[in-house]
C-alpha positions as CSV (number, residue, x, y, z in Angstrom):
1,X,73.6,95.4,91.6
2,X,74.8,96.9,94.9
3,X,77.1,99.4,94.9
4,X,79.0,100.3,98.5
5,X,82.0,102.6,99.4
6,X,83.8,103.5,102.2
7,X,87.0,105.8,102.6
8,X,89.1,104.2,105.3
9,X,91.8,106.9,107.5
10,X,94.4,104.9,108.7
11,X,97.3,106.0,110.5
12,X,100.9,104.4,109.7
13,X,103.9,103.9,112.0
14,X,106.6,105.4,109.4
15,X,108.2,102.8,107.0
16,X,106.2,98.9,107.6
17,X,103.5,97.5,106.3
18,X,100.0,97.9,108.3
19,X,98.2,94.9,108.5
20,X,94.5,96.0,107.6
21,X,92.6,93.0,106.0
22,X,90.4,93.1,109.3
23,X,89.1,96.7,108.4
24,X,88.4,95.8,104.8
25,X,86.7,92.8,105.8
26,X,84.3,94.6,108.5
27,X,83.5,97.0,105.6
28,X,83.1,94.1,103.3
29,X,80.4,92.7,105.9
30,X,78.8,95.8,106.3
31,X,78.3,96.1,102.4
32,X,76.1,93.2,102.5
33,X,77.4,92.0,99.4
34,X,77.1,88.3,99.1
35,X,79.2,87.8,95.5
36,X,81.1,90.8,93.7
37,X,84.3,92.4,94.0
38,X,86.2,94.7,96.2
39,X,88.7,97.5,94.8
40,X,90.8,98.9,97.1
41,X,92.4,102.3,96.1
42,X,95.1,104.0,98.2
43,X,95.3,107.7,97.3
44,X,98.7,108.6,97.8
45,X,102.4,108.3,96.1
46,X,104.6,107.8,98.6
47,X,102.9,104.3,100.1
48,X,101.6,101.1,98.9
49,X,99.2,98.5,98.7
50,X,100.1,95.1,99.2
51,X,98.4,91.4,99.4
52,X,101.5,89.6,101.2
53,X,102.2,86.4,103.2
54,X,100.4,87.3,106.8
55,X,101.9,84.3,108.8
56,X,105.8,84.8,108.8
57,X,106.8,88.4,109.8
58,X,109.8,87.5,108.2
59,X,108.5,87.9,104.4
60,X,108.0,91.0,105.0
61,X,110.8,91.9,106.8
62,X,113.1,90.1,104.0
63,X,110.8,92.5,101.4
64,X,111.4,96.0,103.2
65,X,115.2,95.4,103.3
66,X,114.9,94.3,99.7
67,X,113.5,97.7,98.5
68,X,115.9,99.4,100.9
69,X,119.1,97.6,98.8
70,X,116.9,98.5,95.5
71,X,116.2,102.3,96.3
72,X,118.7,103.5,99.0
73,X,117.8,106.6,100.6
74,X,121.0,107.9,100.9
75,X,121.4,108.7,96.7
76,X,120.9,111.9,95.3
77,X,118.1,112.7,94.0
78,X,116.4,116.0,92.2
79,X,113.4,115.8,94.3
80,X,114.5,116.3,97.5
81,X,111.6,119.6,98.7
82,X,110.2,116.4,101.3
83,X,113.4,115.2,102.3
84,X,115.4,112.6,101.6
85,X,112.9,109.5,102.1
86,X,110.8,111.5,99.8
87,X,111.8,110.3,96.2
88,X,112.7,107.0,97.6
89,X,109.3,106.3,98.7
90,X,108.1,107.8,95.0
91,X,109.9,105.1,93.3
92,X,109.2,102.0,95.8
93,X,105.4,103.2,95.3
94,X,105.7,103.0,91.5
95,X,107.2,99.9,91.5
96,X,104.4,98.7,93.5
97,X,100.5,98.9,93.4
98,X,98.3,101.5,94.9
99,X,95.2,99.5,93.8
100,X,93.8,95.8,94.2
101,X,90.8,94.2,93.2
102,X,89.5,91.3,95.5
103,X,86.8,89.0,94.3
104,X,83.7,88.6,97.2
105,X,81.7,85.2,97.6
106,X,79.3,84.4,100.6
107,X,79.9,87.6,101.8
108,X,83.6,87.4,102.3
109,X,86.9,88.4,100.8
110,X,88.2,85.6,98.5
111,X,91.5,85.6,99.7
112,X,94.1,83.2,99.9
113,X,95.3,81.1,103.4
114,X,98.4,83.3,103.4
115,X,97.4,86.5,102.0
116,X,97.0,89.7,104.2
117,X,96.1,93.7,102.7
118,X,98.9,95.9,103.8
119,X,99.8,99.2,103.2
120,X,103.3,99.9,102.9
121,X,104.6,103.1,104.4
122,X,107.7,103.9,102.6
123,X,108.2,107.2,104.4
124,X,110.3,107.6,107.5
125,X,107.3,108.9,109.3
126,X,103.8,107.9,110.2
127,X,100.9,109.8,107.9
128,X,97.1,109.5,107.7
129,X,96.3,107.1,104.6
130,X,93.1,107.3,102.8
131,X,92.5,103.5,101.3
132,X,89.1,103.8,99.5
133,X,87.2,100.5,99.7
134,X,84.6,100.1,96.8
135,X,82.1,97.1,96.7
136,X,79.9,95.9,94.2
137,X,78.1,93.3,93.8
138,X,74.6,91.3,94.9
């Protein structure tokens, strides 16, 4: 068994969703793992991880503006020390994922024809993201 790990440091945009199946996958092929499974692990709790549509911008467009209408900035909130996308990005975050497992064959992710990684600012700003790419495997 062949173990492999890799901490990715991305840097967002502020609130969208970072197309970054490439980098997995070049970290995937560097592994040399030819059957296994990739987890992905983002270490932070105001952002996401998300396998999504990658052809139509539009999904994802439709899905920020979604979680806008379902956790509105503009509420009070206790937690506030951040400012006021703080909480907001909390919440979208827990009703999210921060960690997906991806099976490997032939050396490659096993994704679907439509499905792209993403991590999902929720923040107004742009941040550093650590997304932890562990491989195992043969």
């Amino acid at each position: 068994m062949t173990y492999h790990q890799q901490i990715l440091q991305l840097k967002t945009t502020g609130k969208s969703l970072a197309k970054v199946t490439n980098k997995v996958e070049e970290v995937v092929a560097k592994s040399g793992v030819q059957t296994g499974l990739c987890t992905l692990f983002l270490r932070h709790t105001s952002a996401s991880l998300l396998l999504q549509e990658n052809a139509d911008p539009d999904v994802l467009e439709d899905l920020q503006h979604f979680f806008s209408d379902l956790v509105p900035e503009q509420r009070r909130y206790r937690h506030s020390t951040e400012g006021p996308d703080d909480m907001p990005a909390h919440i979208r975050t827990a009703l999210t994922h921060t960690s997906e497992q991806i099976p490997i064959n032939r050396g490659r992710l096993v994704l679907g024809t439509w499905q792209g990684i993403y991590i999902w600012e929720h923040r107004q700003q742009g941040h550093y993201r650590e997304l932890v790419v562990h491989i195992q495997g043969e």
